[in-house]
C-alpha positions as CSV (number, residue, x, y, z in Angstrom):
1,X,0.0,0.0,0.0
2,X,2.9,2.7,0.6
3,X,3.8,1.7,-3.1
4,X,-0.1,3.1,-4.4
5,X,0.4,6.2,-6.5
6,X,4.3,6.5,-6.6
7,X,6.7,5.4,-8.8
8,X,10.0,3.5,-7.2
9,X,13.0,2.5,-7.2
10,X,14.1,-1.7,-6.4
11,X,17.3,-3.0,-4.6
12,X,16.8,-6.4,-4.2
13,X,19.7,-8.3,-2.9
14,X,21.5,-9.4,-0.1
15,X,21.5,-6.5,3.0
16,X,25.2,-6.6,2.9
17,X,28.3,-4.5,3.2
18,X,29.4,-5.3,0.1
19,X,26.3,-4.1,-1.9
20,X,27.0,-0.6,-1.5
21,X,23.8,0.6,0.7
22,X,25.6,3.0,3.1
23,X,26.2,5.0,-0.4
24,X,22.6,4.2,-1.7
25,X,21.6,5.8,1.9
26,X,23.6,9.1,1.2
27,X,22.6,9.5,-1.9
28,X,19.0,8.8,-1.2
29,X,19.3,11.4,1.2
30,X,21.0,13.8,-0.7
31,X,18.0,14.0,-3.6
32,X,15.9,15.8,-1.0
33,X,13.1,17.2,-2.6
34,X,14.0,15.7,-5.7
35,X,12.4,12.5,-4.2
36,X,9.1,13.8,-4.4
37,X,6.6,11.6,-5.2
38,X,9.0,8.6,-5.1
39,X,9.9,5.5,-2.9
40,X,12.9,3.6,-2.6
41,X,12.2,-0.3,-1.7
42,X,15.0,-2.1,-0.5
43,X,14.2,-6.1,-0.7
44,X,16.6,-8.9,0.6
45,X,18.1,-10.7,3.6
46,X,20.2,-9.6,6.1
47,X,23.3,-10.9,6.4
48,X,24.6,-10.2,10.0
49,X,23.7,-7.2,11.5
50,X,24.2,-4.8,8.8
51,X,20.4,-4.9,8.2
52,X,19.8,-3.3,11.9
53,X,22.7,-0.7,10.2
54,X,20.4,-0.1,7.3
55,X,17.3,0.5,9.4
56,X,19.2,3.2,11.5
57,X,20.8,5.1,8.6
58,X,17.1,5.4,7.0
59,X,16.0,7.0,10.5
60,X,19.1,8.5,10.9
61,X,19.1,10.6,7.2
62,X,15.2,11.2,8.0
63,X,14.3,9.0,4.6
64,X,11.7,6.8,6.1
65,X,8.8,8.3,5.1
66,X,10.3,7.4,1.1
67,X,12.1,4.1,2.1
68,X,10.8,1.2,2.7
69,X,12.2,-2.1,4.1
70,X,10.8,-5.4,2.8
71,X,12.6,-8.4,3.8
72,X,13.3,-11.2,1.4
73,X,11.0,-11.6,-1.5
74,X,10.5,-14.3,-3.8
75,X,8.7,-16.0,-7.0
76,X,5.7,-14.1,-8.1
77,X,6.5,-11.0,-5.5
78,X,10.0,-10.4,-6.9
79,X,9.0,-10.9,-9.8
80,X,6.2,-8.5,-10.0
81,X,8.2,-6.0,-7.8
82,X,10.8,-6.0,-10.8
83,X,8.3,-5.6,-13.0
84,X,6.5,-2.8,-11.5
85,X,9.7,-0.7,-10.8
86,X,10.6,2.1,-12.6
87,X,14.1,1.2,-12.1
88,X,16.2,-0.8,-10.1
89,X,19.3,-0.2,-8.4
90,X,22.5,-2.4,-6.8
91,X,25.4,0.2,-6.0
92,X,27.6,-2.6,-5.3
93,X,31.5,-2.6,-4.4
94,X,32.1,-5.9,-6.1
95,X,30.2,-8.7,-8.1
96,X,31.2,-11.3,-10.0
97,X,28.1,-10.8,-12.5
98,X,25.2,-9.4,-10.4
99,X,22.5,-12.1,-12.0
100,X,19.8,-9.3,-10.1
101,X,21.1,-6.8,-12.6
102,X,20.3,-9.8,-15.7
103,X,16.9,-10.6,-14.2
104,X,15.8,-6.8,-13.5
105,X,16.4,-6.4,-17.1
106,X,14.2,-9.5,-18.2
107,X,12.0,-8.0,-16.7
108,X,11.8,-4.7,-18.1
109,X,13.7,-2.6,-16.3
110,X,16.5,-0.1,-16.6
111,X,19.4,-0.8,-14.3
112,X,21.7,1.4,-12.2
113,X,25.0,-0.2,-11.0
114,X,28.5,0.1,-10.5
115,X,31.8,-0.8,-12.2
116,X,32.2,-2.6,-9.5
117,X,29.9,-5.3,-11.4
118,X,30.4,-6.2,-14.8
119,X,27.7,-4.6,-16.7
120,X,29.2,-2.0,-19.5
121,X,26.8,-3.5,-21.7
122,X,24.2,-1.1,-19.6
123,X,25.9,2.4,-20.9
124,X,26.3,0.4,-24.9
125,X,22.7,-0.4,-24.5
126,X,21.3,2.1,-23.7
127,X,19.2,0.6,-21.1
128,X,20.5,2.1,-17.4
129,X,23.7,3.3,-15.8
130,X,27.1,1.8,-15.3
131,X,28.6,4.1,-12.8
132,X,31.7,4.9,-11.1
133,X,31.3,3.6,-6.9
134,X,30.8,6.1,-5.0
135,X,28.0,8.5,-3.8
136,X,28.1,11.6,-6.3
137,X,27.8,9.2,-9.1
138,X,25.0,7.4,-7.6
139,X,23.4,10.1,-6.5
140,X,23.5,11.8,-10.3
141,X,22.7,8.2,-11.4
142,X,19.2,8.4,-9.7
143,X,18.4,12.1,-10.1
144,X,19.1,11.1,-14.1
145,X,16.6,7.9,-13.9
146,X,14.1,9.9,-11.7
147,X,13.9,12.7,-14.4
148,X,12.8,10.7,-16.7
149,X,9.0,9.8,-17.8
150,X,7.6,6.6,-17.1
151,X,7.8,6.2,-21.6
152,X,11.2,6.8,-21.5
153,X,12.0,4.7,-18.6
154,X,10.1,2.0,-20.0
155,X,11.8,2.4,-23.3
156,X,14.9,1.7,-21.5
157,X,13.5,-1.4,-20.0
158,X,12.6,-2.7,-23.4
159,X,16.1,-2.3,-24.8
160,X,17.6,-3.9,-21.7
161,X,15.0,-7.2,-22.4
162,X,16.2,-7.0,-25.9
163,X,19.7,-7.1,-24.4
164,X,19.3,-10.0,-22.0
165,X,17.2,-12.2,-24.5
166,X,20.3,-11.7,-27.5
167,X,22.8,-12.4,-24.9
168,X,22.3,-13.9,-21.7
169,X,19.4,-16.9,-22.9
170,X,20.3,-20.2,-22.7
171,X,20.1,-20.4,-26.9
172,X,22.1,-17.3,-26.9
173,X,25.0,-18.8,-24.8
174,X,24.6,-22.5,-26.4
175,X,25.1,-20.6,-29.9
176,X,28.2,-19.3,-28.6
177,X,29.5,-22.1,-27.2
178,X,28.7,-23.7,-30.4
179,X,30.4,-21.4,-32.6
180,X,33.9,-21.2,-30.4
181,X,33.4,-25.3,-31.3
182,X,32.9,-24.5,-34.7
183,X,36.1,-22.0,-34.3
């Protein structure tokens, strides 16, 4: 229900030092006004007590009232919560491929993450942000994505499911495996 009538932005993943949320915090904070209208929705299991950390920066920044804390969320409800987000965001410090990032584009949606993950083929594509780590990039990253119209974000979205489907689908990869055979 604190989702009716707003449009917002999904982190799903682990609640973990390593997935960046201190900066995502910050920068929340730091859009101010900006955020008007939006919600942030933070989705995924705590790992040790950095989840308690998370709780108490929200308070602590004064976000609350435009962040919400879900828990861990799975089949139909991630699904339809990556679906229904304008975009999604994982300001990590280091992935080995981010598969959040590959299924948040299945499903439609423009990406923001870091070069501390893989994912140039966000900036060549046209289809979200591949960002520097670090707060003033995230936080230009997310002023950028909330700018834009639903249309355009959704047009995004669609060129990231384009992306995902040519490269990242199981006949996508068996065709290259095939060909480096061939080779």
């Amino acid at each position: 229900p604190v989702l009716q009538g707003k449009r917002y932005i999904l982190f799903l993943s682990r609640i973990h030092e390593i997935k960046g949320l201190p900066n995502l915090m910050e920068a929340w904070s730091r859009l101010g006004t900006t955020r008007g209208g939006w919600h942030l929705v933070i989705a995924g299991p705590a790992d040790n007590s950095h989840g308690e950390h998370v709780r108490r920066s929200i308070q602590g920044k004064g976000v609350e009232d435009s962040v919400s804390m879900v828990g861990p969320v799975y089949g139909g409800t991630k699904v339809s919560l990556m679906r229904e987000a304008d975009a999604f965001v994982l300001p990590t410090f280091s992935e080995n491929f981010g598969i959040v990032v590959a299924e948040s584009l299945a499903a439609g949606t423009p990406v923001i993450t870091t070069k501390g993950a893989p994912w140039r083929d966000l900036n060549e594509n046209d289809c979200g942000w591949w960002i520097d780590i670090g707060v003033e990039p995230l936080t230009d990253a997310l002023s950028e994505a909330m700018s834009l119209s639903p249309e355009e974000l959704g047009e995004m979205g669609a060129r990231g499911r384009q992306m995902v489907q040519e490269k990242y689908t199981w006949d996508a990869i068996g065709e290259k495996i095939v060909n480096v055979y061939l080779w």
